[in-house]
Every structure is written in structure tokens, then in C-alpha cells.
C-alpha positions as CSV (number, residue, x, y, z in Angstrom):
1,X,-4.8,4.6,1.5
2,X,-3.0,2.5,3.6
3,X,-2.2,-1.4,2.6
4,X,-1.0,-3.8,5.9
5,X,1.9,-5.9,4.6
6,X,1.6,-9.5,6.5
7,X,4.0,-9.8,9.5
8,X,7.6,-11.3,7.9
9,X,9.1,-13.9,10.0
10,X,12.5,-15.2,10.4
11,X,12.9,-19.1,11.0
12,X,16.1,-18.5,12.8
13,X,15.2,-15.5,14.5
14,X,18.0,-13.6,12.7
15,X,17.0,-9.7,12.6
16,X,16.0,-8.4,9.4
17,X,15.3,-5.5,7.6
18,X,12.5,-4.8,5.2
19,X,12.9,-2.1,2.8
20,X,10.9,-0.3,-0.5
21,X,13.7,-0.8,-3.4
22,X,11.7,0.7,-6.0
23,X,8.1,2.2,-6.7
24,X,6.2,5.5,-7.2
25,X,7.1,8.5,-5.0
26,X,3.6,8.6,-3.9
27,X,4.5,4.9,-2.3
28,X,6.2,5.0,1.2
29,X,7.0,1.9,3.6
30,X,7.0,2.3,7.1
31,X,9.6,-0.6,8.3
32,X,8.1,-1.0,11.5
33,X,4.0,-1.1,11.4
34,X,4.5,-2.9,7.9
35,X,2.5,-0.7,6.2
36,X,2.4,0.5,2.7
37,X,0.9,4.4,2.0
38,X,0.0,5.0,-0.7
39,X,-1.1,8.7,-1.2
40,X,-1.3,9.5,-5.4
41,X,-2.1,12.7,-6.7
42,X,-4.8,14.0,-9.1
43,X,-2.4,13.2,-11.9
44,X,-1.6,10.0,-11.1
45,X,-5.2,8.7,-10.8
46,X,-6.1,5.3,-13.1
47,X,-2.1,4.6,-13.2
48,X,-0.4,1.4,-12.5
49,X,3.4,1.0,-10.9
50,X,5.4,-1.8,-9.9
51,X,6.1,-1.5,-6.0
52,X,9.5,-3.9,-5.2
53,X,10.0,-4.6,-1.1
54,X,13.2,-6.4,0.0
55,X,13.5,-8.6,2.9
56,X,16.8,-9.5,4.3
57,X,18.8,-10.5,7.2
58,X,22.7,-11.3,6.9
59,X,22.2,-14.9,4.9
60,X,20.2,-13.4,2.1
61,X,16.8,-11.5,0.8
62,X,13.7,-12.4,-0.8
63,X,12.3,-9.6,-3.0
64,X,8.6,-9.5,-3.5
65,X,7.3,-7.2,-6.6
66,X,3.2,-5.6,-6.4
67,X,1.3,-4.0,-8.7
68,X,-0.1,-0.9,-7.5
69,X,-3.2,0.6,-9.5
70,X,-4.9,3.6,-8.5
71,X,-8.4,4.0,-8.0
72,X,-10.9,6.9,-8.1
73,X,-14.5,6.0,-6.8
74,X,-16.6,8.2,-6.6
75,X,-18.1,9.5,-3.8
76,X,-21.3,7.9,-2.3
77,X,-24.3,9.0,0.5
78,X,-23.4,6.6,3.5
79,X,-27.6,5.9,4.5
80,X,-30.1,6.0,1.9
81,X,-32.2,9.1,0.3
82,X,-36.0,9.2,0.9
83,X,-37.9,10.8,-0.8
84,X,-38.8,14.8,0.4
85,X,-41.8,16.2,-0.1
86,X,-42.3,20.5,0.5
87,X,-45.5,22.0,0.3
């Protein structure tokens, strides 16, 4: 699953840097799309983490915490079933 982080914005202009200070291994940030992945395994199904994401230029950060949960649904028919009928 992937999650799209909105685009951060500098008033100044000043380059920044955005990086993943904490989480779940199964959590990775890619610093230029600004997009979370989130990939859990079997064993980590139904599990919640705290996800921490740093923004920063030279004059200072803002860190911004998410709760991850993981989700199982189950899997579905994408049209609908009619009914069949074999003589």
C-alpha cells in the first residue's frame, strides 16, 4: 500500500529534507515522490505503530507523528455473481 504525503513547502524557499525518524520496518519513505510504503507481513496484520516524519531545512524542523494500522480485507468478486443454471 502506498500512502501520498501532501507536497511540504518552504516559505522561504530554503531546501529541505524530509526524512522517516521512527516507525515499523515494514514502513519506508521515499524523500522525493513523498510517498509512504507500507508493505506488513502476515504477522504484523491488525497491528498499529507510530510513524514519525521530520521536516527540516537549516532554521529548524517540524515533526509530524501518524498512526499506522494495518488492515486485512478480505478479498471480493470485482462484478457481480448471477445465478448459473446446468442441465
Amino acid at each position: 500500500m502506498v500512502y501520498q504525503l501532501p507536497t511540504p513547502t518552504d516559505v522561504e524557499s530554503d531546501p529541505f529534507t524530509i526524512t522517516l525518524q521512527s516507525g515499523p520496518v515494514y514502513v519506508s519513505l521515499d524523500a522525493v515522490t513523498f510517498q509512504l510504503s507500507i508493505s506488513p507481513s502476515i504477522t504484523t496484520l491488525s497491528e498499529t505503530a507510530s510513524v514519525t516524519i521530520v521536516l527540516a531545512d537549516q532554521f529548524g524542523s517540524n515533526v509530524f507523528t501518524m498512526i499506522v494500522t494495518v488492515v486485512n480485507t478480505p478479498p471480493v468478486f470485482n462484478t457481480s455473481i448471477v445465478d448459473q443454471y446446468i442441465n
